[in-house]
C-alpha positions in Angstrom: 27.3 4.9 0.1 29.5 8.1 -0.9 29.2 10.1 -4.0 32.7 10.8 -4.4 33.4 14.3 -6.8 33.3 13.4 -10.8 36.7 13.1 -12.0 37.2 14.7 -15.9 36.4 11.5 -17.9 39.4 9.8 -19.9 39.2 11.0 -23.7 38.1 7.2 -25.0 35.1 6.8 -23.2 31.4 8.3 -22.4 29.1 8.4 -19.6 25.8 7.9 -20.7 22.2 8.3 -17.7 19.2 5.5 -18.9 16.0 5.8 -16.7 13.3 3.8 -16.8 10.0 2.0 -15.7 9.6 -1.4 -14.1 5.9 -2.1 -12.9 5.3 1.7 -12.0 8.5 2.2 -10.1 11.1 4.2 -11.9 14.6 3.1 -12.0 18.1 4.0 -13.9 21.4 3.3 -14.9 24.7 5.0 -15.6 26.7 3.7 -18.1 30.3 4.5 -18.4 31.5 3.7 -21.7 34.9 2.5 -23.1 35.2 3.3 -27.3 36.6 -0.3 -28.0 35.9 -2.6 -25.0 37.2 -6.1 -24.9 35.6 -7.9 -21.8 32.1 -8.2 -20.8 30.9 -5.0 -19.1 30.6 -5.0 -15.0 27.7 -4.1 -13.9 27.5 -3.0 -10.0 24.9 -3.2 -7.3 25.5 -1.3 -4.5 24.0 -1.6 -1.4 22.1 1.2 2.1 22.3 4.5 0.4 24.7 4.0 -2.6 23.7 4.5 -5.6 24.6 5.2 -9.3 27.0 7.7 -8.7 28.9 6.0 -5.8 31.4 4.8 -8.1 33.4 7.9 -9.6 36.4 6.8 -8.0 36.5 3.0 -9.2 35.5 3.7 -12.6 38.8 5.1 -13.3 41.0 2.1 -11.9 38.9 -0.5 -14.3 41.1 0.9 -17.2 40.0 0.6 -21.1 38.7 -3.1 -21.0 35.2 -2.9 -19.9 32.1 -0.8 -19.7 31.0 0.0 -16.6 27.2 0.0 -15.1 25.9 1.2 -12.3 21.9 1.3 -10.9 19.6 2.7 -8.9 16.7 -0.2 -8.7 13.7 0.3 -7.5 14.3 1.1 -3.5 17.8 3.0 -4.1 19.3 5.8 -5.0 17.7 7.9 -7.2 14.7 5.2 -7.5 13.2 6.0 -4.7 11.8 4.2 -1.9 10.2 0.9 -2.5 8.0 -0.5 0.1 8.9 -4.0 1.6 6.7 -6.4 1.0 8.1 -6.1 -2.4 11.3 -8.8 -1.9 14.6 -8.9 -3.5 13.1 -11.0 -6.1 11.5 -7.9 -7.2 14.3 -6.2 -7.1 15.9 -8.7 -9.1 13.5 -8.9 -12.1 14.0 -4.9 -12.2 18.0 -5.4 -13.0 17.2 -7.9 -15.6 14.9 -5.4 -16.8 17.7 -3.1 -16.9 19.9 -5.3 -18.3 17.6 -5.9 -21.3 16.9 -2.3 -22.6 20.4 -1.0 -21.8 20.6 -4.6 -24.5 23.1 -6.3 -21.9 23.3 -9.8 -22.6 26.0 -10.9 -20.6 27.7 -9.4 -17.8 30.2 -9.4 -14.6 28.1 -8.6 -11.7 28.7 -7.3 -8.8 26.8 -7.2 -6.0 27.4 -5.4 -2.3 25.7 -5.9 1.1 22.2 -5.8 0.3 23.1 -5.3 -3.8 24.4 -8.8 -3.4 21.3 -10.5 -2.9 19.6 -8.9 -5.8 22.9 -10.3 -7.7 22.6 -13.5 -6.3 18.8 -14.4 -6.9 19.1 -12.7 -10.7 22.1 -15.1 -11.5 20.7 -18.4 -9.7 17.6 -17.6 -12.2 19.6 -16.3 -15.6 22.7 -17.8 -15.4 22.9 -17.3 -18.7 23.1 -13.2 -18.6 26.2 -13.5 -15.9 29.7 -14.6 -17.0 30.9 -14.1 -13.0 29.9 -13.1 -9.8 31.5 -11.3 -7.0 29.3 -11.0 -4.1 30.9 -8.5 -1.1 28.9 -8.6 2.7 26.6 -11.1 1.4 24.3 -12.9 3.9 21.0 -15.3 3.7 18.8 -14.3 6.2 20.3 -11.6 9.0 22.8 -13.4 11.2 21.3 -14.6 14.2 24.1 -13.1 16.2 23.1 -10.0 14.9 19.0 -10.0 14.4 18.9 -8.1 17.6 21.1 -5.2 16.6 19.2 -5.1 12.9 15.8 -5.0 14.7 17.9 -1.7 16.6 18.8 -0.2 13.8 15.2 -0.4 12.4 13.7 1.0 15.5 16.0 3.9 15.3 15.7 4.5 11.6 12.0 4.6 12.3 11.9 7.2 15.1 14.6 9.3 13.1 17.4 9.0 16.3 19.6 9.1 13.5 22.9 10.2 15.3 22.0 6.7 17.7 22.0 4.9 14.0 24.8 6.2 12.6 26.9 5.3 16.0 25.3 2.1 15.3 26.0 1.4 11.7 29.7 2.9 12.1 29.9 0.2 14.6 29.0 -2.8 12.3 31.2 -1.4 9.4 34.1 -1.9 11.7 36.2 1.1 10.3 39.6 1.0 11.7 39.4 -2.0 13.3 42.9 -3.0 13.7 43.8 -1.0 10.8 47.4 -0.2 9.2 46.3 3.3 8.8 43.8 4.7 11.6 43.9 8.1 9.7 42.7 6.8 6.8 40.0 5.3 8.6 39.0 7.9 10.9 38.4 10.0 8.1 35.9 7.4 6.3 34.3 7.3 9.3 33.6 10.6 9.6 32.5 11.1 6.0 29.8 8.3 6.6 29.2 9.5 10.0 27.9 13.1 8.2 26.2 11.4 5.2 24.1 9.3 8.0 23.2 12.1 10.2 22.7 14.5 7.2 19.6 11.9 5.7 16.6 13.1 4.0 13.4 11.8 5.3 12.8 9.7 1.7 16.6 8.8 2.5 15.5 7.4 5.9 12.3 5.5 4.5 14.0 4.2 1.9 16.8 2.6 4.5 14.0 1.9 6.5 12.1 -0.2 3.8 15.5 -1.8 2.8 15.9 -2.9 6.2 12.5 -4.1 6.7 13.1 -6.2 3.3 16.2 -8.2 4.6 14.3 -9.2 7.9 11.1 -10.5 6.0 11.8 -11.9 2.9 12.7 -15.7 2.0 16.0 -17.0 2.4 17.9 -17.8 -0.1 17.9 -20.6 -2.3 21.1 -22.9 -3.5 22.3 -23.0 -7.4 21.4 -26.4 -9.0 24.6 -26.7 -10.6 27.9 -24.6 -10.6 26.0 -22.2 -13.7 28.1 -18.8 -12.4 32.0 -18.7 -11.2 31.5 -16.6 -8.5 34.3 -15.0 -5.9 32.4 -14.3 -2.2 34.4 -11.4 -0.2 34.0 -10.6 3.4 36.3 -7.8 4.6 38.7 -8.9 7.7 37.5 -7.3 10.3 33.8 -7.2 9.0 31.1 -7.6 12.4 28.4 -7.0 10.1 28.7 -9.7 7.6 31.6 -12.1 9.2 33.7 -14.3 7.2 31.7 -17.2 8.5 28.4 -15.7 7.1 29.6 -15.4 3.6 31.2 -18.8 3.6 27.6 -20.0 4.5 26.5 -18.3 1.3 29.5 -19.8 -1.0 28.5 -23.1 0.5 25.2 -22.8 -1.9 26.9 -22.1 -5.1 28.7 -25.0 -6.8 32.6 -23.8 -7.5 32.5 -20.6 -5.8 35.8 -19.3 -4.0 35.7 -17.3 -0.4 38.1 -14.5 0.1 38.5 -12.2 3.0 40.0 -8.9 2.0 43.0 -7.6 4.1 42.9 -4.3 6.5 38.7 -3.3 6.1 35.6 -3.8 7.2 32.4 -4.1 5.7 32.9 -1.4 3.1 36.3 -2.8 1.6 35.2 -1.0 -1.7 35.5 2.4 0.4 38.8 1.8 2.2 40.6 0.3 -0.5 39.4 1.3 -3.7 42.0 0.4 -6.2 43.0 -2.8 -4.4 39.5 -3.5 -4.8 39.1 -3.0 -8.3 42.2 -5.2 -9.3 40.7 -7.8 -7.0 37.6 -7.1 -9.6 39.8 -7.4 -12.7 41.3 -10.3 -11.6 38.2 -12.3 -10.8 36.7 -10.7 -14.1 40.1 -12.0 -16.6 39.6 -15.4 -14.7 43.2 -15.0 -13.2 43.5 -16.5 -9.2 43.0 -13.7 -6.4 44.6 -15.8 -4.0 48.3 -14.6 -5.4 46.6 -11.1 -4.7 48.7 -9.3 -1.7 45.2 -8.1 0.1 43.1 -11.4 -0.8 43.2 -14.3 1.8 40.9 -17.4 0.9 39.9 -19.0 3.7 
């Protein structure tokens, strides 16, 4: 959602820009490489206007174990927009297309708000490419309680009322809600508040198309067997995706755990960033999150 400043690179690794072609519609991925990793690499799927440089400032906090990927899939980032009536399954077949030419054979995914049903339809059909799952703001199907506000958002995305939007989407994030440090918040908010009202018109369509694509497409479908250890994360305070929402999701995948994560919203990867990436490592090593100090499993 932010493209945070580059920090210099630590001296054993690269960073390395892929782009490609999935059935006409370009796409890419930015791989930051460690010289002797030991774990499988993580490869994250962001969500409404991130892309593959939205993750400078966690890259750093993953240490020298793993590799780290990052995309833009067709209808992100630098991909472009993609018009809806393709669905996430689309989407989907475009990461494993990734996956395959970047010669990724197994991986930790990680998928965010709308990223995480791309991660989630990829591993219910190729369990075999993902060693473990963490799906952040996941959903099937926008809430009911909040179709009404989604079909808002649309209409205002769609007559470019973007200050009305970003009021709006600041409003489902649920930045400072109750927060232990309103100043940090505050200043988030005002950072996404500039980045929404400052939106290209290919920004805006692609947002638009995104949107349009969570309001149309299937549902999701439950795992047939528990194929994926997977961790689902809802942020505390989160109005966009409740706790309740993603434990709905966690219900459909055999073995999966449900945390909330302490003190954030929606974009806990935002407000906390290093808590969030040890929550990562910790999931990724197979160690319990629940002893983690921000992690509540509910």
């Amino acid at each position: 959602m932010c493209v945070p400043t580059s920090p210099p690179l630590p001296m054993d690794s690269a960073d390395t820009v892929r782009d490609f072609v999935f059935k006409g519609y370009p796409c890419s991925c930015r791989v930051f490489g460690r010289r002797t990793p030991v774990a499988d690499p993580v490869v994250v799927v962001g969500g409404a206007l991130q892309n593959k440089d939205s993750w400078w400032t966690h890259q750093r906090y993953f240490g020298p174990d793993a590799d780290v990927v990052t995309v833009d899939l067709p209808g992100s980032g630098s991909a472009g927009s993609l018009p809806a009536r393709y669905g996430h399954d689309f989407q989907a077949d475009a990461l494993e297309h990734v996956l395959a030419e970047t010669g990724l054979r197994r991986v930790s995914l990680v998928g965010i708000s709308y990223g995480s049903l791309v991660a989630y339809r990829l591993a219910r059909r190729r369990p075999d490419l993902v060693a473990r799952m963490v799906l952040n703001g996941v959903f099937d199907g926008v809430p009911t309680l909040m179709r009404t506000t989604y079909e808002l958002m649309v209409e205002l995305i769609d007559a470019s009322r973007t200050f009305e939007f970003a009021e709006a989407m600041l409003s489902l994030m649920s930045l400072g809600a109750d927060s232990a440090d309103p100043g940090r918040s505050e200043a988030l908010s005002q950072m996404l508040r500039a980045q929404f009202c400052r939106m290209s018109r290919d920004e805006t369509d692609q947002l638009l198309q995104n949107a349009l694509r969570n309001l149309r497409h299937p549902r999701l479908r439950p795992f047939e067997h528990a194929a994926v250890p997977t961790l689902v994360v809802t942020g505390e305070h989160d109005r966009c995706t409740p706790p309740e929402v993603g434990r709905d999701v966690a219900r459909m995948i055999p073995g999966s755990v449900c945390v909330t994560f302490d003190d954030a919203g929606h974009v806990a990867f935002l407000e906390h960033p290093q808590r969030y990436v040890e929550m990562l490592r910790h999931f990724f090593a197979g160690r319990p999150t629940a002893g983690l100090p921000h992690c509540t499993p509910f």
